[in-house]
PDB file of N, CA, C and O in Angstrom, chain B, residues numbered from 101:
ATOM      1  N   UNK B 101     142.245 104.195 -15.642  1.00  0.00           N
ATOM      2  CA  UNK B 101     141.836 103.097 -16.504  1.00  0.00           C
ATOM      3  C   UNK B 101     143.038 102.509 -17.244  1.00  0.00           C
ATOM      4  O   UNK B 101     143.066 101.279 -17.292  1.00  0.00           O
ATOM      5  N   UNK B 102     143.924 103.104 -17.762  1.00  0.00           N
ATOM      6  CA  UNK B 102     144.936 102.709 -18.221  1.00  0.00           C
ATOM      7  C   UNK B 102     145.883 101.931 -17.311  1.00  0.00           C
ATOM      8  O   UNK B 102     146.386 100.916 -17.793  1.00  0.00           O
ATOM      9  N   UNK B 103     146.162 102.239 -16.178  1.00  0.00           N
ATOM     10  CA  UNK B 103     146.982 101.481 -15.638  1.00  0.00           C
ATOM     11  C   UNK B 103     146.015  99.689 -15.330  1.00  0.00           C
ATOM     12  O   UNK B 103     146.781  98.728 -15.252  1.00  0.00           O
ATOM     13  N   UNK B 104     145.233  99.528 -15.255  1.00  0.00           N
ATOM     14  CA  UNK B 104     144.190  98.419 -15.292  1.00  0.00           C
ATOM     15  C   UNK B 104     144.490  97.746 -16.404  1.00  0.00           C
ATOM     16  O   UNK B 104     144.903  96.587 -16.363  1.00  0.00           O
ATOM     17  N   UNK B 105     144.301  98.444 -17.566  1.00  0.00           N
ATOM     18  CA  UNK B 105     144.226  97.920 -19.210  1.00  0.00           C
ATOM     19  C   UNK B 105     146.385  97.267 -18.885  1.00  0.00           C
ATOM     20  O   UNK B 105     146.825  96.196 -19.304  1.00  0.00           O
ATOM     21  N   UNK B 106     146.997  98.043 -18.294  1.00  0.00           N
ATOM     22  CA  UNK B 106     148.127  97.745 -18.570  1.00  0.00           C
ATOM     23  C   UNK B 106     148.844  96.410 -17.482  1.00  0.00           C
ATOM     24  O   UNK B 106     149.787  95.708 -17.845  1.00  0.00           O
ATOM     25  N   UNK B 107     148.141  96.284 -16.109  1.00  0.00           N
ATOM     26  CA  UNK B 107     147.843  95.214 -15.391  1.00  0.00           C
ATOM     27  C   UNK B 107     147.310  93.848 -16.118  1.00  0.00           C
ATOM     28  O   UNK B 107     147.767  92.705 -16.098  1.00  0.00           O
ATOM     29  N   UNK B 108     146.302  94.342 -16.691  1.00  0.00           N
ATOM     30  CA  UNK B 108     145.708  93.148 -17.542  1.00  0.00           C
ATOM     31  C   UNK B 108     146.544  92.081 -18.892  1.00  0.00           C
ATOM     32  O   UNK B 108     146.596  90.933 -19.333  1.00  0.00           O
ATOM     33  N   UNK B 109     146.981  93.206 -19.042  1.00  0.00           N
ATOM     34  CA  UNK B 109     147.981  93.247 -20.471  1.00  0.00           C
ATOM     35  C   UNK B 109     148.825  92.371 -20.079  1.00  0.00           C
ATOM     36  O   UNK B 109     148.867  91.274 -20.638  1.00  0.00           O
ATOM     37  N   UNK B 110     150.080  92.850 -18.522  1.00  0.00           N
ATOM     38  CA  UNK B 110     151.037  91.759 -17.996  1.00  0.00           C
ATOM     39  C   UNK B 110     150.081  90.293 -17.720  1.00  0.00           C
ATOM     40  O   UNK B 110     150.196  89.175 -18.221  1.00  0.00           O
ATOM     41  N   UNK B 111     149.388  90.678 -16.995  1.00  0.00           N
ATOM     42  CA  UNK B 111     149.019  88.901 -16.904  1.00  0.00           C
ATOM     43  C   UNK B 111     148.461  88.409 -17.475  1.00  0.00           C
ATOM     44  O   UNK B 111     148.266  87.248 -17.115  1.00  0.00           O
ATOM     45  N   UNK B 112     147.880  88.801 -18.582  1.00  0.00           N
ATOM     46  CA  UNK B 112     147.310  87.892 -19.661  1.00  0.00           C
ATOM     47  C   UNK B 112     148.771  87.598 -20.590  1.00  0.00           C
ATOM     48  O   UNK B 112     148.687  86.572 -21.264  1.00  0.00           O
ATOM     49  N   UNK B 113     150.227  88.432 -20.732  1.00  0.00           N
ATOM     50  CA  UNK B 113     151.106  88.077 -21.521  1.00  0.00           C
ATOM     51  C   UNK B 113     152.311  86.817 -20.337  1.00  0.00           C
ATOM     52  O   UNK B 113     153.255  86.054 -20.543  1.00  0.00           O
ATOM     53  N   UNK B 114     151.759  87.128 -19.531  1.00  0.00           N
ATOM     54  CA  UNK B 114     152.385  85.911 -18.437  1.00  0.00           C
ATOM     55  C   UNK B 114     151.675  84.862 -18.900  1.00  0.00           C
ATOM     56  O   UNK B 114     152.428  84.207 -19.620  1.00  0.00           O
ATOM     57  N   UNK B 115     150.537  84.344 -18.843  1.00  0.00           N
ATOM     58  CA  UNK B 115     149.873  83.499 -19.047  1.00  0.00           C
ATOM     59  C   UNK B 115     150.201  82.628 -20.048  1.00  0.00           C
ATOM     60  O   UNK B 115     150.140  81.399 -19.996  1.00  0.00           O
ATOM     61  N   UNK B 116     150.550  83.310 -20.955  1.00  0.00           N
ATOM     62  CA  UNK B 116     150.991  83.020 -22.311  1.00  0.00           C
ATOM     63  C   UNK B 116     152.639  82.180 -22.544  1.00  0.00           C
ATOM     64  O   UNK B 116     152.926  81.589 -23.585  1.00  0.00           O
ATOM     65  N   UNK B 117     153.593  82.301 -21.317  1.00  0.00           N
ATOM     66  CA  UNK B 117     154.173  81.483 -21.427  1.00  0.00           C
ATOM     67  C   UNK B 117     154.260  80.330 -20.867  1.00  0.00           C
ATOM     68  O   UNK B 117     154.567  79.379 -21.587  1.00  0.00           O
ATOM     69  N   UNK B 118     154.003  80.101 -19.373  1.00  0.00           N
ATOM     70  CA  UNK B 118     153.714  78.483 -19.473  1.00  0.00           C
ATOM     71  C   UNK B 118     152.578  77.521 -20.641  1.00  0.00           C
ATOM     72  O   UNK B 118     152.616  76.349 -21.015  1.00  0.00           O
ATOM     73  N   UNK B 119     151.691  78.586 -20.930  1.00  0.00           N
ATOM     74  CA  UNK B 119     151.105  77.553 -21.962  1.00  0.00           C
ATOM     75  C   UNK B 119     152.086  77.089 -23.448  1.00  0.00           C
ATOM     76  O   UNK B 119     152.016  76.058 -24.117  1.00  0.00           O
ATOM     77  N   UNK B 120     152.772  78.016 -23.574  1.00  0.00           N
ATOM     78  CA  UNK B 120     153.754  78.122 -24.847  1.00  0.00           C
ATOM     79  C   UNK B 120     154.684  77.232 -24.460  1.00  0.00           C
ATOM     80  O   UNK B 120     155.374  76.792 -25.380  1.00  0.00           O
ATOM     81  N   UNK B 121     154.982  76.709 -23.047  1.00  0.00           N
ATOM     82  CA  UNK B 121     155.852  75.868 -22.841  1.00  0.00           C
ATOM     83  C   UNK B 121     155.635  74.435 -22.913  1.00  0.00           C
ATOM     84  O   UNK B 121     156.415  73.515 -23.160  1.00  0.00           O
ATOM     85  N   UNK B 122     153.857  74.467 -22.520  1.00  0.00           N
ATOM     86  CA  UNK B 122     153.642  73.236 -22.182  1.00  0.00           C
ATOM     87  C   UNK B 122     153.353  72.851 -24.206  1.00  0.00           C
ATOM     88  O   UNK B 122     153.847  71.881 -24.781  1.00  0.00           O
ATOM     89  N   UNK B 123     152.709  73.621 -24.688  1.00  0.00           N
ATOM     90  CA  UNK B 123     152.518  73.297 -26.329  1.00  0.00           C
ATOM     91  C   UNK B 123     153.478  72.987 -26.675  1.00  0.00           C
ATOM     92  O   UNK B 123     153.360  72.168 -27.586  1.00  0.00           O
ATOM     93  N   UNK B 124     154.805  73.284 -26.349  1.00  0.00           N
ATOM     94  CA  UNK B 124     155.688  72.655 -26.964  1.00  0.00           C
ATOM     95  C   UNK B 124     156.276  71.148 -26.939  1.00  0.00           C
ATOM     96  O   UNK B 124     156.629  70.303 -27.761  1.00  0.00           O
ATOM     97  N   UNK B 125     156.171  71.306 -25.333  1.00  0.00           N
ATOM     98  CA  UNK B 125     156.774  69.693 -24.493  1.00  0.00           C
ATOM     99  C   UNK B 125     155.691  69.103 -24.131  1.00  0.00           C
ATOM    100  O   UNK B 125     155.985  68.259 -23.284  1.00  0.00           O
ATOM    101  N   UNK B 126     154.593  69.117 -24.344  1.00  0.00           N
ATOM    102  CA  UNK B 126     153.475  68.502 -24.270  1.00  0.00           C
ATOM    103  C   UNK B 126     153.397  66.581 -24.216  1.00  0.00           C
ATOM    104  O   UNK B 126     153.436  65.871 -25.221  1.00  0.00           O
ATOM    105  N   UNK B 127     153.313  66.212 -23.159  1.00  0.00           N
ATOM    106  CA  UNK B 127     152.996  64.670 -23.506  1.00  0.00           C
ATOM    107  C   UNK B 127     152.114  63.966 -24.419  1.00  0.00           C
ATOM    108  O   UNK B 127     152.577  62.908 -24.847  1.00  0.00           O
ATOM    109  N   UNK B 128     151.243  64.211 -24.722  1.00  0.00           N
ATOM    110  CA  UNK B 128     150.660  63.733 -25.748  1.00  0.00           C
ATOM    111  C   UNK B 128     149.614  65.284 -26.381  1.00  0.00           C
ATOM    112  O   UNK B 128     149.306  66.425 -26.037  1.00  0.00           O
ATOM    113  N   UNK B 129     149.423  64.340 -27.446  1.00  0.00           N
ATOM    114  CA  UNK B 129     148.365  65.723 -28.618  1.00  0.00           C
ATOM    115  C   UNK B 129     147.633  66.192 -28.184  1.00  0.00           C
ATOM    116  O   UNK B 129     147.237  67.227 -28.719  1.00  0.00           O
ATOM    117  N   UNK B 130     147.015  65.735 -26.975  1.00  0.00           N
ATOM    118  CA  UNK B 130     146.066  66.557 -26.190  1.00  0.00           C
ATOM    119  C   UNK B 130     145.817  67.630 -25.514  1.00  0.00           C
ATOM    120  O   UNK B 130     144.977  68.528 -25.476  1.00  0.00           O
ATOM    121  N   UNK B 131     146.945  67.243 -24.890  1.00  0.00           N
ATOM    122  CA  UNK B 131     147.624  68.416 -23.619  1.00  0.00           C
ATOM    123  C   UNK B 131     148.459  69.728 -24.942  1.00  0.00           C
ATOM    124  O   UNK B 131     148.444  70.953 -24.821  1.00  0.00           O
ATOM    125  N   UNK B 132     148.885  69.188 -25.710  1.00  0.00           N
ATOM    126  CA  UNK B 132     149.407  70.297 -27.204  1.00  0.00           C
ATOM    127  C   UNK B 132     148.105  70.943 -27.552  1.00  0.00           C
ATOM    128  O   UNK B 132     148.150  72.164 -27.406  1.00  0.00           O
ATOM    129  N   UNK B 133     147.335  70.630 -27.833  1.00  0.00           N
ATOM    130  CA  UNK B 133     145.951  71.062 -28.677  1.00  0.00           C
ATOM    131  C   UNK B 133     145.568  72.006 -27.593  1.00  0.00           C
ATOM    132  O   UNK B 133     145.426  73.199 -27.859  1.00  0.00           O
ATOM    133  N   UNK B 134     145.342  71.428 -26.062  1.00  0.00           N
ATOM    134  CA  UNK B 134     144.522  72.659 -25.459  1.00  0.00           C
ATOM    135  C   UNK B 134     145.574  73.631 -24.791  1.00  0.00           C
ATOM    136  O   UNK B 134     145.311  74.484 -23.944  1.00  0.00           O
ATOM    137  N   UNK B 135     146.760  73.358 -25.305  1.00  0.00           N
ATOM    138  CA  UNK B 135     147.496  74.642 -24.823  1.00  0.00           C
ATOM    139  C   UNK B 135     147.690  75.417 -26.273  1.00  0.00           C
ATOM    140  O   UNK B 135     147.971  76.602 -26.450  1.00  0.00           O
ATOM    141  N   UNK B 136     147.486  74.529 -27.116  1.00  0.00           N
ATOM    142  CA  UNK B 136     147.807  75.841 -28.414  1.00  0.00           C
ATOM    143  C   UNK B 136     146.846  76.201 -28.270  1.00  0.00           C
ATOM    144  O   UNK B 136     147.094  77.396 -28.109  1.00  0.00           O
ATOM    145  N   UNK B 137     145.366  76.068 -28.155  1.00  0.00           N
ATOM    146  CA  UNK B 137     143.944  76.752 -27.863  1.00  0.00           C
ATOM    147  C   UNK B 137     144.296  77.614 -27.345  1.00  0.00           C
ATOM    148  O   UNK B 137     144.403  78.583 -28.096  1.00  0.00           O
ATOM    149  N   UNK B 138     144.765  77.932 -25.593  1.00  0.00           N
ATOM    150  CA  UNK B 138     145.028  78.669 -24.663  1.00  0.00           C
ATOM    151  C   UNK B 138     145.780  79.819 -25.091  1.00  0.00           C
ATOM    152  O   UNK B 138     145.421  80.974 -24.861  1.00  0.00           O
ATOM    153  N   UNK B 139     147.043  79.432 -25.844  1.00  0.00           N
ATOM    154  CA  UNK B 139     147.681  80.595 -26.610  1.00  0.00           C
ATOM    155  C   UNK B 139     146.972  81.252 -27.502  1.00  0.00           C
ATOM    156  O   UNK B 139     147.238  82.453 -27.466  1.00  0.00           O
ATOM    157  N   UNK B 140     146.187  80.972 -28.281  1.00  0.00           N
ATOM    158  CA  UNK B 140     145.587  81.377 -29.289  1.00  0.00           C
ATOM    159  C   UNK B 140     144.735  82.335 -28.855  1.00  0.00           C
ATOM    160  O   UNK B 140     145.087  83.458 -29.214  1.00  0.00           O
ATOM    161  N   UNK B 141     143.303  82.286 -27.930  1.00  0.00           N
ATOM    162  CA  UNK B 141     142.828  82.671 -27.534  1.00  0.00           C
ATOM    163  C   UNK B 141     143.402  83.714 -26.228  1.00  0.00           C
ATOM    164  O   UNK B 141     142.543  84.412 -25.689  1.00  0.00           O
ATOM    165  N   UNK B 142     144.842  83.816 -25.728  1.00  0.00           N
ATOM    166  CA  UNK B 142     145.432  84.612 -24.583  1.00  0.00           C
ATOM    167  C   UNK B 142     145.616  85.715 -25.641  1.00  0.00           C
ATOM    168  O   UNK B 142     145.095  86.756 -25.240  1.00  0.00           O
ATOM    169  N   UNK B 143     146.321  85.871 -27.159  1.00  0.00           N
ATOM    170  CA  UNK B 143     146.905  86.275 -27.870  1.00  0.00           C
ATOM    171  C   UNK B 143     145.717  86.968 -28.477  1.00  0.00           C
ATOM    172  O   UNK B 143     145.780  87.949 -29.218  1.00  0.00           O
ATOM    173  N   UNK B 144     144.658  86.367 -28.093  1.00  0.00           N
ATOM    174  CA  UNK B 144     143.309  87.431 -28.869  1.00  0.00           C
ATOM    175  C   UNK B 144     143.337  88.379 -27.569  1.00  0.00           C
ATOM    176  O   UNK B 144     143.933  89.444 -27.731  1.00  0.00           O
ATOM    177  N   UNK B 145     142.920  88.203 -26.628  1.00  0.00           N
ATOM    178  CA  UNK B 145     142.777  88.992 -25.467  1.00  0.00           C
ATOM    179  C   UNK B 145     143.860  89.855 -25.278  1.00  0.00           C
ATOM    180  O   UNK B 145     143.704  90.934 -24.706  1.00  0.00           O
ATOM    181  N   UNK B 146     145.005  89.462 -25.730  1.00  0.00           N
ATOM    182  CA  UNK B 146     146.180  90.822 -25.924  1.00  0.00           C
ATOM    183  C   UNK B 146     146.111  91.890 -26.972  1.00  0.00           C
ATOM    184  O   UNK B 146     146.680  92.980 -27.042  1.00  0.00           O
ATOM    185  N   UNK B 147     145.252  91.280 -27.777  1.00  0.00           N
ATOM    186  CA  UNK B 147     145.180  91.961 -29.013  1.00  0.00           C
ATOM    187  C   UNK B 147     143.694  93.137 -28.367  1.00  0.00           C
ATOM    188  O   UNK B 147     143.490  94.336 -28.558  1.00  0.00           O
ATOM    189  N   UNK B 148     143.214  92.486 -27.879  1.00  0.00           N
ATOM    190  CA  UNK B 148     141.648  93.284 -27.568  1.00  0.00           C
ATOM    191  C   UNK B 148     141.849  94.180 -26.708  1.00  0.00           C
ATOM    192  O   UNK B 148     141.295  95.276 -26.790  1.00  0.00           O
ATOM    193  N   UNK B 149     142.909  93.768 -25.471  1.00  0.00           N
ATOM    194  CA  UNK B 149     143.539  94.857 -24.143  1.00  0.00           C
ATOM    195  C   UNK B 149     144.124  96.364 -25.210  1.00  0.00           C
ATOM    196  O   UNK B 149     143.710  97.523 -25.182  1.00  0.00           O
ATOM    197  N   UNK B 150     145.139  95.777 -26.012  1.00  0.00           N
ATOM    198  CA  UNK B 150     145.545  96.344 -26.850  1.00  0.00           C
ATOM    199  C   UNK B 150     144.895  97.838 -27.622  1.00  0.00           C
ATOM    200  O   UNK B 150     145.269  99.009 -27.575  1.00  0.00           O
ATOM    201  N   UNK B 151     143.485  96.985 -28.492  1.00  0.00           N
ATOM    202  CA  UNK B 151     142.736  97.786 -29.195  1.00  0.00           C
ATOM    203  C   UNK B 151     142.004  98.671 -27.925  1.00  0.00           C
ATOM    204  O   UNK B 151     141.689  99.828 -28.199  1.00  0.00           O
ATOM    205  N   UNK B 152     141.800  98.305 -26.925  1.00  0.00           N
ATOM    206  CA  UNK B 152     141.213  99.145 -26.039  1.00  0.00           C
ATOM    207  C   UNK B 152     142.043  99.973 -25.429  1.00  0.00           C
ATOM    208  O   UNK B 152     141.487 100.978 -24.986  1.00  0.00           O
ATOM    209  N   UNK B 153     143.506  99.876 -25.202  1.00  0.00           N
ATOM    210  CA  UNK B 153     144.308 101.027 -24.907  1.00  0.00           C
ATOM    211  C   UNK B 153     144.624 101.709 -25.813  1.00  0.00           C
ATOM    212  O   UNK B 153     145.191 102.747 -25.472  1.00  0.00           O
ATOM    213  N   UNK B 154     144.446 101.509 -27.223  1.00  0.00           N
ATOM    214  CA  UNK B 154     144.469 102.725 -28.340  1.00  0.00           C
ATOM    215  C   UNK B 154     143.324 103.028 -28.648  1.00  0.00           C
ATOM    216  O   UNK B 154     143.317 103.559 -29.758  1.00  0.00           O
ATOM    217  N   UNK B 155     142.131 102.932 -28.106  1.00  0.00           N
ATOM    218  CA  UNK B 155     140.495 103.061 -28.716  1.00  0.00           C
ATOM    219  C   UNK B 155     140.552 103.105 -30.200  1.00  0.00           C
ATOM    220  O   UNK B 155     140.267 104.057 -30.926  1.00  0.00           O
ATOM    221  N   UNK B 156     140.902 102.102 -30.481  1.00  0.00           N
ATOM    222  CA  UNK B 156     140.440 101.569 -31.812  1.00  0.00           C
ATOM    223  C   UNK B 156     139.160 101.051 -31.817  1.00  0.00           C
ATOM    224  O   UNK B 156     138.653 100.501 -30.840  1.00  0.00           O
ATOM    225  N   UNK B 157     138.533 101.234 -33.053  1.00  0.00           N
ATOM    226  CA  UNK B 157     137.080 100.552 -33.549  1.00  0.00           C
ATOM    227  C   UNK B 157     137.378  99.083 -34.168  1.00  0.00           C
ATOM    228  O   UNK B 157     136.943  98.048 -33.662  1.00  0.00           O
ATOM    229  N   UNK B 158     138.274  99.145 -35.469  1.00  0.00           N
ATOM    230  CA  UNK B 158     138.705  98.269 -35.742  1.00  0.00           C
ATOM    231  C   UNK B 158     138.761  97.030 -35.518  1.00  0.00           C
ATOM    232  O   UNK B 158     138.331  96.102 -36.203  1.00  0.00           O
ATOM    233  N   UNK B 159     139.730  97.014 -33.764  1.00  0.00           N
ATOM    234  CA  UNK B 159     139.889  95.556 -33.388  1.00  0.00           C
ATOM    235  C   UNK B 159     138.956  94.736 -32.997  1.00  0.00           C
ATOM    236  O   UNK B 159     139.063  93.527 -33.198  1.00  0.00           O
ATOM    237  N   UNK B 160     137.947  95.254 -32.406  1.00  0.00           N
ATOM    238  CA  UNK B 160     136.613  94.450 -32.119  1.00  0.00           C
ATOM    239  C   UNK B 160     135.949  93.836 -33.289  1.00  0.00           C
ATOM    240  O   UNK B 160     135.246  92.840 -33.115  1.00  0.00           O
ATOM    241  N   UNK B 161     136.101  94.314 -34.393  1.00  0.00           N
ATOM    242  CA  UNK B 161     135.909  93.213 -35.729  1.00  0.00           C
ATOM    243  C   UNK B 161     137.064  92.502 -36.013  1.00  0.00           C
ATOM    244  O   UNK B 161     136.724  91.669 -36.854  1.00  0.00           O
ATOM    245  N   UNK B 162     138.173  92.383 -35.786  1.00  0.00           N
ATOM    246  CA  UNK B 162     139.148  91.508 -35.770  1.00  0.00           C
ATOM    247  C   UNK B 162     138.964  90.706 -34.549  1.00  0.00           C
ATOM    248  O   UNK B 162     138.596  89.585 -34.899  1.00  0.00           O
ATOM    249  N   UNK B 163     139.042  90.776 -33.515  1.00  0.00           N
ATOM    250  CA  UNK B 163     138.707  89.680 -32.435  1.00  0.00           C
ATOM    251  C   UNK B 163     138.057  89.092 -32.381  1.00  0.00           C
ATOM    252  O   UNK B 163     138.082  87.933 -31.969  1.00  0.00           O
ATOM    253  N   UNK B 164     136.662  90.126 -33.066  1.00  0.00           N
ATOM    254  CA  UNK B 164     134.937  88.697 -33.560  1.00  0.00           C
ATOM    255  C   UNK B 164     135.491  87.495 -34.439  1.00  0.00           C
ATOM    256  O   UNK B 164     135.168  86.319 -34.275  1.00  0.00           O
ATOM    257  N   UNK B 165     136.437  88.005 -35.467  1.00  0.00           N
ATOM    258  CA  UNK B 165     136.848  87.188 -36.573  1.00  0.00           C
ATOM    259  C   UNK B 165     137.627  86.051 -36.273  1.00  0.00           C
ATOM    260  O   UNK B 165     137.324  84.891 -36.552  1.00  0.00           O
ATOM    261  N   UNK B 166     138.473  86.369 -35.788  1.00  0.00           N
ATOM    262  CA  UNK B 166     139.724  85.371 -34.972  1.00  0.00           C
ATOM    263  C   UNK B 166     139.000  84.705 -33.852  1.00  0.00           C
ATOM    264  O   UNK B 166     139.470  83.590 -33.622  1.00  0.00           O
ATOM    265  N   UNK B 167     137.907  85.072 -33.012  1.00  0.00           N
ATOM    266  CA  UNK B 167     137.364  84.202 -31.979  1.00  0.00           C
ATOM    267  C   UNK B 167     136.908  83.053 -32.968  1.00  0.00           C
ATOM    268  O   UNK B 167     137.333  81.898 -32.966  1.00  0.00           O
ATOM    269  N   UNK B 168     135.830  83.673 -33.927  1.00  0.00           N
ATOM    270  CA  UNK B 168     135.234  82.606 -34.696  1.00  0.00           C
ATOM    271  C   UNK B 168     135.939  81.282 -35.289  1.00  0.00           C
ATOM    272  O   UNK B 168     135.784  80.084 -35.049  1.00  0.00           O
ATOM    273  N   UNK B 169     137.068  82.249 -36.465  1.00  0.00           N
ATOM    274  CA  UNK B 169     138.144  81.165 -36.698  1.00  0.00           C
ATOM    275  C   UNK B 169     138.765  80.114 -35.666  1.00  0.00           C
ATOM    276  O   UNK B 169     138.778  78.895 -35.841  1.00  0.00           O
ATOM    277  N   UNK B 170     139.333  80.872 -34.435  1.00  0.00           N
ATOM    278  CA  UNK B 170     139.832  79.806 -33.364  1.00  0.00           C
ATOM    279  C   UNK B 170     139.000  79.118 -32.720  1.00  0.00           C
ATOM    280  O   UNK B 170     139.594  78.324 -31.991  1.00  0.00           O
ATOM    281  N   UNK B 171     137.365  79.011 -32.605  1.00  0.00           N
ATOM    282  CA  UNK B 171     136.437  78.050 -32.513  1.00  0.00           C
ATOM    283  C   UNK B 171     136.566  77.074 -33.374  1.00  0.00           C
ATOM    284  O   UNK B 171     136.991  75.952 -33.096  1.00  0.00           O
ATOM    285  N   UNK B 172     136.131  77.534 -34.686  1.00  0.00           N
ATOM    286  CA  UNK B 172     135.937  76.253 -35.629  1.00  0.00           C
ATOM    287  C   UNK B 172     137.499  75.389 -35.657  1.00  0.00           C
ATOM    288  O   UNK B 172     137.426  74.168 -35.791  1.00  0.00           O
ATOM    289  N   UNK B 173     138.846  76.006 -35.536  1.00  0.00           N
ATOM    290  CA  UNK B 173     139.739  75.121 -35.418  1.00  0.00           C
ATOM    291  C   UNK B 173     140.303  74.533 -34.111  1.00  0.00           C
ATOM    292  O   UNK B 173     141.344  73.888 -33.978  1.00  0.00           O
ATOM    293  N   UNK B 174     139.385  74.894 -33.151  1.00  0.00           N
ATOM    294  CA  UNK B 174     139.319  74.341 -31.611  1.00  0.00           C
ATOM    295  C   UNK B 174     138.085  72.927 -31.791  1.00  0.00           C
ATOM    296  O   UNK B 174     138.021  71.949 -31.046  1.00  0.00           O
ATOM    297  N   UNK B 175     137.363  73.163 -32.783  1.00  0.00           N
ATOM    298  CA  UNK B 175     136.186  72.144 -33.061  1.00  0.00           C
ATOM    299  C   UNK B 175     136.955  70.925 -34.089  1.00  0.00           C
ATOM    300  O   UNK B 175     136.742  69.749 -33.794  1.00  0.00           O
ATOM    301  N   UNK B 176     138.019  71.302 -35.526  1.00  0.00           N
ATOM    302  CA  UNK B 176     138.698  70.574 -35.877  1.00  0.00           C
ATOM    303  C   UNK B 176     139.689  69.687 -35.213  1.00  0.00           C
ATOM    304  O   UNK B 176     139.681  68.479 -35.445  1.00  0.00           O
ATOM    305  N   UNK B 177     140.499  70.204 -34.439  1.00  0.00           N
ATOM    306  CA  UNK B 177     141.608  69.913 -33.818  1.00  0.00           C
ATOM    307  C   UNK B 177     140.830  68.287 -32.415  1.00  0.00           C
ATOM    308  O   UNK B 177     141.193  67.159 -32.082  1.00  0.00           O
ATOM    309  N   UNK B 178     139.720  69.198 -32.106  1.00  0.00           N
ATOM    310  CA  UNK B 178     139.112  67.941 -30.975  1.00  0.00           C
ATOM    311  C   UNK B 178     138.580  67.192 -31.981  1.00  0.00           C
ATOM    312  O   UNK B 178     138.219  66.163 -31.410  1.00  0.00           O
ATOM    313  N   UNK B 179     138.305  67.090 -33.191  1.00  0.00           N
ATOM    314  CA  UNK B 179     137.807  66.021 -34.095  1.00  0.00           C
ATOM    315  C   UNK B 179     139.151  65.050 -34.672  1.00  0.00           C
ATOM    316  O   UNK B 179     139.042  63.862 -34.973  1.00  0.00           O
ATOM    317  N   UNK B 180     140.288  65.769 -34.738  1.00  0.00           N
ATOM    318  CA  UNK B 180     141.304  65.324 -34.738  1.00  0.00           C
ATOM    319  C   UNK B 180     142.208  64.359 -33.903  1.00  0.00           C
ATOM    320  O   UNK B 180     142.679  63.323 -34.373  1.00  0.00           O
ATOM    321  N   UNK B 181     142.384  64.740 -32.779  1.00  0.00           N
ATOM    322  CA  UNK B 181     142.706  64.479 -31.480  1.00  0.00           C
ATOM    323  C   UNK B 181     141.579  62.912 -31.272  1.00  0.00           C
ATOM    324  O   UNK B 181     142.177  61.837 -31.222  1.00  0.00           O
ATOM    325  N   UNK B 182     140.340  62.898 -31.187  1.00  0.00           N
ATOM    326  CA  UNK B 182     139.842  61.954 -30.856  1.00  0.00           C
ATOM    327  C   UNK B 182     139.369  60.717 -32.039  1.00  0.00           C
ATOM    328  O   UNK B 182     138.494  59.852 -32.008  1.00  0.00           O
ATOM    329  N   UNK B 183     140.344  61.078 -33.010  1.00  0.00           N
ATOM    330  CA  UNK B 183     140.269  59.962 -34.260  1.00  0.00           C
ATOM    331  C   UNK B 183     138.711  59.703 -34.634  1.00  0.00           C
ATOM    332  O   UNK B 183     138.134  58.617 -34.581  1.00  0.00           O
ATOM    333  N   UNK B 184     138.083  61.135 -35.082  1.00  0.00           N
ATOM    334  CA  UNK B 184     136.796  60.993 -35.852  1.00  0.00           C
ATOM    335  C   UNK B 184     135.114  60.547 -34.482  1.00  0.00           C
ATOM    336  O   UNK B 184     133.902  60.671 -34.660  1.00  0.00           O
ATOM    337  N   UNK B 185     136.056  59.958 -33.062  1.00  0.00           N
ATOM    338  CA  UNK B 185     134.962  59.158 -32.438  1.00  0.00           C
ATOM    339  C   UNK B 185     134.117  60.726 -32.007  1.00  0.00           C
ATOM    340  O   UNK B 185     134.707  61.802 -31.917  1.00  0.00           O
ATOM    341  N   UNK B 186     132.564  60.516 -31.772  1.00  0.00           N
ATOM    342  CA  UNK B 186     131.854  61.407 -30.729  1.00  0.00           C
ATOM    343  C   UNK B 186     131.489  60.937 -29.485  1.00  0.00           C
ATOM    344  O   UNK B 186     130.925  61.683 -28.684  1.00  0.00           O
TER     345      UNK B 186
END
């Protein structure tokens, strides 16, 4: 099981840099917004691979928390991005 958890771990921390690349050089706010999303949310899933290769209890209430938070500012950011329109 561990070597799985540690498979997972590399490619979810691969993942994490072309999006970090494109958030940066991003053509417009759009393509920025859903790659900082992408990071945000890769960086929870490292954190959760994480808590599950140390069997922590803990992190699973931190990942509920941070999913939540990075929703509602995945919900700001597209309210942002599209200048208030629905």
């Amino acid at each position: 099981m561990s070597i799985v958890l540690d498979i997972a771990l590399v490619v979810v921390a691969l993942t994490l840099l072309p999006a970090s690349y494109r958030m940066f050089t991003g053509p417009n706010d759009s393509d920025r917004a859903v790659s900082a999303d992408l990071v945000f949310f890769g960086f929870i899933g490292v954190v959760a691979l994480l808590g599950l290769r140390m069997d922590t209890d803990i992190v699973l209430d931190v990942v509920l928390v941070a999913t939540v938070v990075g929703f509602l500012a995945t919900l700001s950011i597209a309210r942002l991005v599209t200048r208030g329109y629905r």
